[in-house]
N, C-alpha and C positions, 0 to 999 in steps of 0.2 A: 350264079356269079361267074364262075369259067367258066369256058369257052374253047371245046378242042377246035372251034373252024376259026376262034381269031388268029390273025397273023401274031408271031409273037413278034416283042420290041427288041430294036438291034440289039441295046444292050444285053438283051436275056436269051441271044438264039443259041446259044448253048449249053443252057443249064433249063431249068422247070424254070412255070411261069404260072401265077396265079394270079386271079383279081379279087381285092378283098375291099369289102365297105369297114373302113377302120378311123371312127371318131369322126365320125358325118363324111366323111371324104372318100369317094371309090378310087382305088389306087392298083395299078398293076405293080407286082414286086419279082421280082426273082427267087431261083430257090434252086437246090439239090433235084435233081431233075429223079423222081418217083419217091419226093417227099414234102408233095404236093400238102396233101392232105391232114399231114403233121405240121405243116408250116401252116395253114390254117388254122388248126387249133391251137399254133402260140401263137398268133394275132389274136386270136377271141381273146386270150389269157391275156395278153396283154395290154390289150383295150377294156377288160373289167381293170386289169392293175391300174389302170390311167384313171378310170371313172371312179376309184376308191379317191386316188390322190385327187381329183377333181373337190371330192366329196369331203375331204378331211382340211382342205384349206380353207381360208377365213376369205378370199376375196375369188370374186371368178379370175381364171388364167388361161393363158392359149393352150389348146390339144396338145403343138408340140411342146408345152413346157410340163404338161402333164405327160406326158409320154415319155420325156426324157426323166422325170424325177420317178417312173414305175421302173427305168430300167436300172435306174442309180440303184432302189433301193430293192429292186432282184439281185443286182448283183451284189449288193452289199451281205444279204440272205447268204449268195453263195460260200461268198468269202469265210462267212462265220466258224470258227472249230464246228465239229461233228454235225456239218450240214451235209448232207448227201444229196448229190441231184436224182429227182426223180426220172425215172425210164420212161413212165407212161403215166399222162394225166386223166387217164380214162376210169 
């Protein structure tokens, strides 16, 4: 999926750049430039969080409305008393 020989896009020539297939769509995104790798695996994570909510709803809905109701109810998680974020999902 990256690509150190692709040119990167304007928007991202100064930070890290990765390309990620997230909910049938290949999308390049932006990132902390040498946390590449880590911003891959919270897209994985939050493309299962999306397919869960896909999953628990009673009618099909758009990707982005799945995606935006995995990140509601991430952060609503965070929010919680005695939630602690984790360091590493590995």
């Amino acid at each position: 999926m990256a690509s150190q020989n692709r040119k990167k896009l304007a928007a991202f020539e100064d930070m890290g750049q990765i390309e990620v297939d997230f909910l049938g769509e290949h999308i390049v995104i932006g990132c902390i430039e040498g946390e590449e790798e880590r911003t891959r695996q919270l897209v994985k994570r939050l493309e299962i969080d999306a397919g869960e909510v896909t999953k628990a709803v009673s009618a099909p809905i758009d990707p982005i409305q799945a995606m935006l109701m995995a990140i509601i109810l991430n952060y609503d998680l965070l929010e919680q008393p005695g939630h602690h974020a984790v360091a590493d999902d590995s």
